[in-house]
ROSE-4610 file (N, C-alpha, C; in Angstrom, 1 decimal, always signed):
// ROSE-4610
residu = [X/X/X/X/X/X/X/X/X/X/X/X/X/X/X/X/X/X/X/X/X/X/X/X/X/X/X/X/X/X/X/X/X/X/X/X/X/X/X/X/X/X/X/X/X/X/X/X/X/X/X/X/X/X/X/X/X/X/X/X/X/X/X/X/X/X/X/X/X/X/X/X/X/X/X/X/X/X/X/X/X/X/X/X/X/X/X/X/X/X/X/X/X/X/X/X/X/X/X/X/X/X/X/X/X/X/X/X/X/X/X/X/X/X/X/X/X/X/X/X/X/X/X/X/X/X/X/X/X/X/X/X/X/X/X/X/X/X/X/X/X/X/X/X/X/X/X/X/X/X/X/X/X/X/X/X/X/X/X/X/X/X/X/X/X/X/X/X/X/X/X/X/X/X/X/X/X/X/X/X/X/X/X/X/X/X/X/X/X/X/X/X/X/X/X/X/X/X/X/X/X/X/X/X/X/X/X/X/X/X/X/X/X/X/X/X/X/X/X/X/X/X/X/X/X/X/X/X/X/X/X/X/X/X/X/X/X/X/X/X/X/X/X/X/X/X/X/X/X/X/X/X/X/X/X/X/X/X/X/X/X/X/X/X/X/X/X/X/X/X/X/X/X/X/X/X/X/X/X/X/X/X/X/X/X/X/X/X/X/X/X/X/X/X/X/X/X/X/X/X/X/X/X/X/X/X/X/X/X/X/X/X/X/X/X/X/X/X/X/X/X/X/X/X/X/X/X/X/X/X/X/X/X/X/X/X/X/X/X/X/X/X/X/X/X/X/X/X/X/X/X/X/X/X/X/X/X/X/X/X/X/X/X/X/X/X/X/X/X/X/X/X/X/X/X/X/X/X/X/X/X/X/X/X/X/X/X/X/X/X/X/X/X/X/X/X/X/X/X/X/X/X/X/X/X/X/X/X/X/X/X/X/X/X/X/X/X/X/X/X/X/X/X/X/X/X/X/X/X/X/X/X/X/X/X/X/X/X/X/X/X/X/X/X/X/X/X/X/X/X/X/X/X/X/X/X/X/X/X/X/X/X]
num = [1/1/1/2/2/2/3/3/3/4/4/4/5/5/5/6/6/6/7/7/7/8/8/8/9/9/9/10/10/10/11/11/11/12/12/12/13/13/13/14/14/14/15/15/15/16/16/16/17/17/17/18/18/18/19/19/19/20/20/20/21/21/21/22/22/22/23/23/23/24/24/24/25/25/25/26/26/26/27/27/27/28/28/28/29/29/29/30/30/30/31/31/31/32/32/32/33/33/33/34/34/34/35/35/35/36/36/36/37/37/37/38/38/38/39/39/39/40/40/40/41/41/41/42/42/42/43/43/43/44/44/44/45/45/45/46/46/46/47/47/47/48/48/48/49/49/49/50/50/50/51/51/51/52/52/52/53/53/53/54/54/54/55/55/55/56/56/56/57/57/57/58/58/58/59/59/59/60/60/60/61/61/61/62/62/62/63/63/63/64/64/64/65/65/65/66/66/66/67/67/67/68/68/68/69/69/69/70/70/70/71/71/71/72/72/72/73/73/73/74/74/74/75/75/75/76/76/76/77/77/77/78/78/78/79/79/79/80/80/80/81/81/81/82/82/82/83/83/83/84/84/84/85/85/85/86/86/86/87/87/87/88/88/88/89/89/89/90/90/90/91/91/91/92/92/92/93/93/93/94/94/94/95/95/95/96/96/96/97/97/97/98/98/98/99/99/99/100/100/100/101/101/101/102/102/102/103/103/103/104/104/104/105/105/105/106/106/106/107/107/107/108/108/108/109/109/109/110/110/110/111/111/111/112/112/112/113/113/113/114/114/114/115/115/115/116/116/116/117/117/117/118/118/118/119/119/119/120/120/120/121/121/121/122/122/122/123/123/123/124/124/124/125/125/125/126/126/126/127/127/127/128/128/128/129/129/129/130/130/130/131/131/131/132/132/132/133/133/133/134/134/134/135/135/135/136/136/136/137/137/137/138/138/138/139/139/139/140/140/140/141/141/141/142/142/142/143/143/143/144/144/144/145/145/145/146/146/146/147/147/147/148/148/148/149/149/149/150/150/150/151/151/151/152/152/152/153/153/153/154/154/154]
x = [+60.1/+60.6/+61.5/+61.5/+62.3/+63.6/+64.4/+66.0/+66.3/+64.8/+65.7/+65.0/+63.7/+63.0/+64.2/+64.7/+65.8/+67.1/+67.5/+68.4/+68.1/+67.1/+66.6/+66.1/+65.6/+65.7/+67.2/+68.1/+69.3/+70.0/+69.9/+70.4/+69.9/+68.4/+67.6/+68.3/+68.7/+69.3/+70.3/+71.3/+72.7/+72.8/+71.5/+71.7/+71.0/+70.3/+69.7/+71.0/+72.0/+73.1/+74.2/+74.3/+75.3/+74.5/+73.4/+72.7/+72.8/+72.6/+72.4/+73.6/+74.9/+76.3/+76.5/+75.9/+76.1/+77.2/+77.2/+78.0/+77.1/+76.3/+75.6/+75.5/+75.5/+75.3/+74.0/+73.8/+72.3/+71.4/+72.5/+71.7/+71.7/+72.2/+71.7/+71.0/+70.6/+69.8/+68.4/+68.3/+66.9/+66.8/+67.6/+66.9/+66.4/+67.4/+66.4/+65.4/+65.1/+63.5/+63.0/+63.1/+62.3/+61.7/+62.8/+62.4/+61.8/+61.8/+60.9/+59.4/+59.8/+58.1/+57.6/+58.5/+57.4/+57.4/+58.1/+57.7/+57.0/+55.9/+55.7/+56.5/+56.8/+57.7/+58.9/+59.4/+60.6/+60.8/+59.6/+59.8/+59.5/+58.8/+58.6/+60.2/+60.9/+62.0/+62.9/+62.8/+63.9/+63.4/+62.5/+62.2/+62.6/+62.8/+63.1/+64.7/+65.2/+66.7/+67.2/+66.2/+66.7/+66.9/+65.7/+65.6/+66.4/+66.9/+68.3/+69.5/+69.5/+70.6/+70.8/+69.4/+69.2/+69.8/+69.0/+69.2/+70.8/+70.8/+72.9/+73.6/+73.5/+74.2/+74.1/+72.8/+72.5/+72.6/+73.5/+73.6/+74.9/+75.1/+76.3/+76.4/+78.2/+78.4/+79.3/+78.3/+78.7/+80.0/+80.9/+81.9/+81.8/+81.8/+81.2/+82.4/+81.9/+82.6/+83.6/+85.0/+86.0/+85.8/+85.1/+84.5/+84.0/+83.4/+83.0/+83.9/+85.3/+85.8/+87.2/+86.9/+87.6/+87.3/+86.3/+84.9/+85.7/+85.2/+85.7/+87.3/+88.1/+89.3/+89.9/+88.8/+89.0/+87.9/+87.2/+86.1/+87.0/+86.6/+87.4/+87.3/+85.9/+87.2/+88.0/+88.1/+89.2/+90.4/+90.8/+91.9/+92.0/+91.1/+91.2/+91.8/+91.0/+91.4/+93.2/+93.5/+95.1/+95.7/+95.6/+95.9/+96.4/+95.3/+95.4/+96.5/+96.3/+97.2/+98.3/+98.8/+100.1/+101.3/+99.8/+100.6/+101.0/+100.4/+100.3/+101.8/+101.9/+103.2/+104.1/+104.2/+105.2/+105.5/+104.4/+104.7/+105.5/+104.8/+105.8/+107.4/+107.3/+108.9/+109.6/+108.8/+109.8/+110.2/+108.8/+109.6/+110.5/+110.1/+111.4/+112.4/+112.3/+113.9/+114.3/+113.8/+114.6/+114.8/+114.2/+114.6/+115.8/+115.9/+116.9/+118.4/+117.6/+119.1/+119.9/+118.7/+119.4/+120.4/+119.8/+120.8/+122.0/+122.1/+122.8/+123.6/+123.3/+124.5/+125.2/+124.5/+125.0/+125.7/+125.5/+126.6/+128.2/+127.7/+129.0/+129.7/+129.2/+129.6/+130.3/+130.0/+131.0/+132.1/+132.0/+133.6/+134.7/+135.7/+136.7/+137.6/+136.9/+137.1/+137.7/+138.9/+139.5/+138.8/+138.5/+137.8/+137.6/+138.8/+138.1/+137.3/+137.2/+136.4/+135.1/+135.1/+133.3/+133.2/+133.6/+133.4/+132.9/+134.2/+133.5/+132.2/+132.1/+130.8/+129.7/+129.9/+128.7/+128.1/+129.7/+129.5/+128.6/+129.2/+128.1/+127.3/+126.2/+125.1/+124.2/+125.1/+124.1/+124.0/+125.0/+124.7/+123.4/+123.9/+122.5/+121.1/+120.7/+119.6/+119.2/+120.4/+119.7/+119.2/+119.9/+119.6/+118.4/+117.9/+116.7/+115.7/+116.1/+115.0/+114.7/+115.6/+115.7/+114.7/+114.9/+114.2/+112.7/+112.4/+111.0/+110.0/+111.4/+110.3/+109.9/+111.1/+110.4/+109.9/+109.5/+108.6/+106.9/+107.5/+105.8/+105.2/+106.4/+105.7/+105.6/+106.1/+105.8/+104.3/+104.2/+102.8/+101.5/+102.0/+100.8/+100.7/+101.8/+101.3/+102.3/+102.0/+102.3/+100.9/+100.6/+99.4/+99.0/+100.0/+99.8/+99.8/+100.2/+99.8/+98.7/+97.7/+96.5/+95.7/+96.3/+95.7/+96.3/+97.6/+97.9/+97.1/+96.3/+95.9/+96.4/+96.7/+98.3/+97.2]
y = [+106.1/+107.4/+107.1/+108.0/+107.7/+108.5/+107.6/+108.0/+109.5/+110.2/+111.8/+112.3/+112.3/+112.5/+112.8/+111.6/+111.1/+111.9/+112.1/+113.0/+114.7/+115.0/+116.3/+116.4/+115.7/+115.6/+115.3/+115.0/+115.2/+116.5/+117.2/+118.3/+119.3/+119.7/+120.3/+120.3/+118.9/+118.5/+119.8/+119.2/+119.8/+121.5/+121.9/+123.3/+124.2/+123.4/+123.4/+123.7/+123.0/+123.0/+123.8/+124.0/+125.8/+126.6/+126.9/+128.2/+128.1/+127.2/+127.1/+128.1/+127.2/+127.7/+128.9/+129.5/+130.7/+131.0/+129.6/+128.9/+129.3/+129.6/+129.2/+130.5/+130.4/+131.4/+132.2/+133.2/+133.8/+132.5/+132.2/+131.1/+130.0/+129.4/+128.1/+128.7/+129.7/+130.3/+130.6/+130.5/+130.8/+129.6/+128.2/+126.7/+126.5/+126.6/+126.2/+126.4/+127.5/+128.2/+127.8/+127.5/+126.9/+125.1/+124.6/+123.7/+123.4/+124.2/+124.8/+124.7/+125.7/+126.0/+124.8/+123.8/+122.5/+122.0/+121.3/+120.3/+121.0/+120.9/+121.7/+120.7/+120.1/+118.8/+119.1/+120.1/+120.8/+122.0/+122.6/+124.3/+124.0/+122.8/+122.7/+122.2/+121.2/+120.5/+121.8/+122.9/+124.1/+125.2/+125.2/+125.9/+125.4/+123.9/+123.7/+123.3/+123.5/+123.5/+125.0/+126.0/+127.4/+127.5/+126.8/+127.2/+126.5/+125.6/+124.5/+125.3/+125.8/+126.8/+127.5/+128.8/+129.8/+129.4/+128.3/+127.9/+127.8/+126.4/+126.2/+127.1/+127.9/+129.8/+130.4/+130.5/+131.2/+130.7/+129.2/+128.9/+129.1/+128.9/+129.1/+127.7/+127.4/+126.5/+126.2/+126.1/+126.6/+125.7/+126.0/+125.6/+124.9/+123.8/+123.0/+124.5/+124.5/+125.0/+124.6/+125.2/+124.4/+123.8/+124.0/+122.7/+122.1/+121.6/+120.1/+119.3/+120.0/+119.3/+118.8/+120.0/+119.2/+118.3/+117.9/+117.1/+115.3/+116.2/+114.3/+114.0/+114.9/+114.6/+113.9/+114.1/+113.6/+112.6/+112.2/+111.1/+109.5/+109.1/+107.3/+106.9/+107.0/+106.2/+106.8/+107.8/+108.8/+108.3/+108.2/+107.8/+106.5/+105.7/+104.2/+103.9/+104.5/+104.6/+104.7/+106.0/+106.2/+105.9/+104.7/+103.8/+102.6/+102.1/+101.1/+101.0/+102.3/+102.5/+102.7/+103.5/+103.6/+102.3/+101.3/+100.3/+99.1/+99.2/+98.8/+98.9/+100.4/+101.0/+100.5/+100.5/+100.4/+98.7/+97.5/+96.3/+95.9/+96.7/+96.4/+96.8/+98.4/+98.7/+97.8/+96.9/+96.2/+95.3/+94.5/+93.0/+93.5/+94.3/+94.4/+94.9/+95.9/+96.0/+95.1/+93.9/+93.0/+91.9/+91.8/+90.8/+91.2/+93.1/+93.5/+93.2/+94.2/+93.5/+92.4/+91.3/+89.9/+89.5/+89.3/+89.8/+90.2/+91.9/+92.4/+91.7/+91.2/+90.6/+89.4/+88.7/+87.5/+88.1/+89.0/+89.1/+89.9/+90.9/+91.2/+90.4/+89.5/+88.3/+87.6/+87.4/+86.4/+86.4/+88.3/+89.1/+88.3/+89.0/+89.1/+89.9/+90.3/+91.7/+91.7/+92.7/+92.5/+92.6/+91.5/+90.9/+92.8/+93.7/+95.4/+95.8/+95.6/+97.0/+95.9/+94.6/+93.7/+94.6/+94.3/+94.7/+96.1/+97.0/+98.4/+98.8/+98.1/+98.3/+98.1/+96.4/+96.3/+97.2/+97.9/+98.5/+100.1/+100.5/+101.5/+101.7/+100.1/+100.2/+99.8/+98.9/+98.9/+99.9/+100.6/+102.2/+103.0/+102.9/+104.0/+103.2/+102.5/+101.8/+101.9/+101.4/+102.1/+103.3/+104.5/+105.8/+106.0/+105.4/+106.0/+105.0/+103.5/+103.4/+104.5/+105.1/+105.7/+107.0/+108.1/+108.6/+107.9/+107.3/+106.7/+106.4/+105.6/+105.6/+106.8/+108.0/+109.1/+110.1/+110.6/+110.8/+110.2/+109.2/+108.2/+108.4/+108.5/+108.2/+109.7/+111.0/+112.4/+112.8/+111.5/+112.1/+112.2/+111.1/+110.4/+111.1/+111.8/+112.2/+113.6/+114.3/+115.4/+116.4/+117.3/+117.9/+119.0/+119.3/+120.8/+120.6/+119.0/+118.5/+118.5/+118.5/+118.9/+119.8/+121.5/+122.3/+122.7/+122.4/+123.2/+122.7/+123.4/+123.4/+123.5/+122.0/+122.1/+121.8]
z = [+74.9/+74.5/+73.3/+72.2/+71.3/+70.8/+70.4/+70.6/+70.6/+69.3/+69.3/+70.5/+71.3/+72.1/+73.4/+73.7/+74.5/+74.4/+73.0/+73.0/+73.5/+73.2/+73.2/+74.6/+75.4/+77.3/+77.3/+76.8/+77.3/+76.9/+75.8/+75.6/+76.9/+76.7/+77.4/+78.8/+79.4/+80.7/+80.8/+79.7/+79.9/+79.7/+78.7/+78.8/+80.3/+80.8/+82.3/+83.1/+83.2/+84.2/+83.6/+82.6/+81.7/+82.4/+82.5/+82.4/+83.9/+84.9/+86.3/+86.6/+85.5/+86.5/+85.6/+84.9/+83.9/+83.2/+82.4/+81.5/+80.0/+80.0/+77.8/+77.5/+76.5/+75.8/+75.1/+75.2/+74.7/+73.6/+72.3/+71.5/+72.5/+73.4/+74.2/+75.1/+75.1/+76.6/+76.0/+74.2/+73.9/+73.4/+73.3/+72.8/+74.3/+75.3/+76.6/+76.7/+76.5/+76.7/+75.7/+74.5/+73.6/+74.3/+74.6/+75.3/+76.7/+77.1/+78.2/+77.7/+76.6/+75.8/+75.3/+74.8/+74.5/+75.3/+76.6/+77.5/+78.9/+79.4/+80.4/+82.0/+82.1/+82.9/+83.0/+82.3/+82.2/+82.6/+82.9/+83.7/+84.9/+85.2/+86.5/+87.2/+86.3/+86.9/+86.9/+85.6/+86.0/+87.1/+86.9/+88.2/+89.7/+89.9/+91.1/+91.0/+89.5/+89.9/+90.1/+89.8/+90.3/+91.6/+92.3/+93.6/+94.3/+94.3/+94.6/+94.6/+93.6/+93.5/+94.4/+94.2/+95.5/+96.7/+97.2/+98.6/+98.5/+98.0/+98.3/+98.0/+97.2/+97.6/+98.9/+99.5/+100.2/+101.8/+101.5/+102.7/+103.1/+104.7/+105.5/+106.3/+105.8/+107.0/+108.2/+109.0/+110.4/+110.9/+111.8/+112.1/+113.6/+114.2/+115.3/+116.5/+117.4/+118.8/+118.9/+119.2/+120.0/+121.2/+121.9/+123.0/+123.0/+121.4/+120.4/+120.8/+119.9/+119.5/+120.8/+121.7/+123.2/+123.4/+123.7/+124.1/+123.2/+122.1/+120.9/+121.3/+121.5/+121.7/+123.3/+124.2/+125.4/+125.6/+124.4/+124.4/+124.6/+125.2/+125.2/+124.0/+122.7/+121.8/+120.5/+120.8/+120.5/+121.5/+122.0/+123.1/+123.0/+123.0/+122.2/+121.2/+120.2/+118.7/+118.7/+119.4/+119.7/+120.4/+121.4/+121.7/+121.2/+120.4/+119.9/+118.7/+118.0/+116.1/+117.5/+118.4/+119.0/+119.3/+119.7/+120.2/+119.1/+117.9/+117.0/+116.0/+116.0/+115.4/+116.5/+117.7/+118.2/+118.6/+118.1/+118.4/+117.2/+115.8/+114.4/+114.3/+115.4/+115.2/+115.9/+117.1/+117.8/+116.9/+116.4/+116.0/+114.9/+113.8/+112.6/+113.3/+114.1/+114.9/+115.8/+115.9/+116.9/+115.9/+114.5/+113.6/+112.7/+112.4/+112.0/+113.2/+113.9/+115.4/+115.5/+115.2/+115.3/+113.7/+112.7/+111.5/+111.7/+111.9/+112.1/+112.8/+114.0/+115.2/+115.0/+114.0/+113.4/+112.5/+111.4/+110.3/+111.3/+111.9/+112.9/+113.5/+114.4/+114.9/+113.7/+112.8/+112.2/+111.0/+111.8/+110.9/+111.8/+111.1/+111.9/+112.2/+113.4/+114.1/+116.0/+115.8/+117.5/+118.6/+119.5/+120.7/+120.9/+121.1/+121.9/+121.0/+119.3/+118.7/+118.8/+119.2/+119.5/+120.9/+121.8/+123.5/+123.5/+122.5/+122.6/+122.1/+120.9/+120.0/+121.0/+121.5/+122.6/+123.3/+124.1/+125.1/+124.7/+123.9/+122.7/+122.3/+122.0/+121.3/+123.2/+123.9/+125.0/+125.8/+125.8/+126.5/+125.6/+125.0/+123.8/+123.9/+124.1/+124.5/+125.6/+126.5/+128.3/+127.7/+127.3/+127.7/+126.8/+125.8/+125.2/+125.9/+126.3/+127.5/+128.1/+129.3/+130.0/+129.8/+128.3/+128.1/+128.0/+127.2/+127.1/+128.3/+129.2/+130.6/+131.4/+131.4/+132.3/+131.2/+130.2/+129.2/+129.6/+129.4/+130.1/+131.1/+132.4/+133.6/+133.7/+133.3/+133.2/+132.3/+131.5/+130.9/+131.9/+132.7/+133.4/+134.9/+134.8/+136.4/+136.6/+135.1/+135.4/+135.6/+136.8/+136.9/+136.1/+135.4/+134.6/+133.0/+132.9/+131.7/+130.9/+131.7/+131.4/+130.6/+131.6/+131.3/+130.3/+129.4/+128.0/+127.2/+126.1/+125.2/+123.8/+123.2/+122.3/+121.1]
């Protein structure tokens, strides 16, 4: 095919897809058709991009059931999946918080600071750790064997 041949199946192309989206104008809407008029390969191809059109206008798309999507949300590997990224996030917060912790305890440690405000600090930061243990474990053992946990739909 030759280069202007090529250019002119490329124009043709592009005025095809203005007119589809009712973008051209009357003068590009009577070269189309002129080019229509000389290639017959071309009315056939615009004719079935009309009907392309029609259709994907004319279609509707449907929205799956909410009891699809119950269904995927209480499927095992949906609960896997969120299992696994859970335990993942929570094995990284340990180690950077136990490698920050440790840092930290060495640079505190080797102030020099009165034997009460070390003991109390201790006593401060190990209290606050029981107690968000504390939360985390009955949070947990409430997820797992609470019976009405169930039926909310959150």
């Amino acid at each position: 095919m030759s280069p202007a041949n090529e250019q002119n199946l490329d124009r043709a192309h592009a005025l095809m897809m203005a007119a589809l989206d009712t973008e051209c104008t009357d003068e590009e809407r009577r070269e189309l058709e002129a080019h229509i008029a000389r290639r017959p390969e071309l009315e056939a191809e615009w004719t079935r991009l009309k009907r392309v059109k029609e259709v994907t206008m004319s279609m509707e798309v449907t929205r799956p059931p909410e009891e699809m999507w119950d269904r995927y949300r209480r499927s095992v590997v949906h609960r896997a999946e969120r299992g696994i990224a859970w335990t993942l996030i929570a094995a990284g917060v340990g180690v950077l918080g136990a490698w920050a912790l440790w840092h930290w305890l060495e640079a505190w440690l080797a102030r020099d600071l009165p034997i009460v405000v070390k003991v109390g600090s201790a006593a401060l930061m190990a209290g606050a750790a029981l107690l968000l243990l504390s939360i985390v474990r009955e949070r947990w053992h409430l997820q797992h064997r609470d019976p009405y946990s169930k039926e909310i739909l959150r």
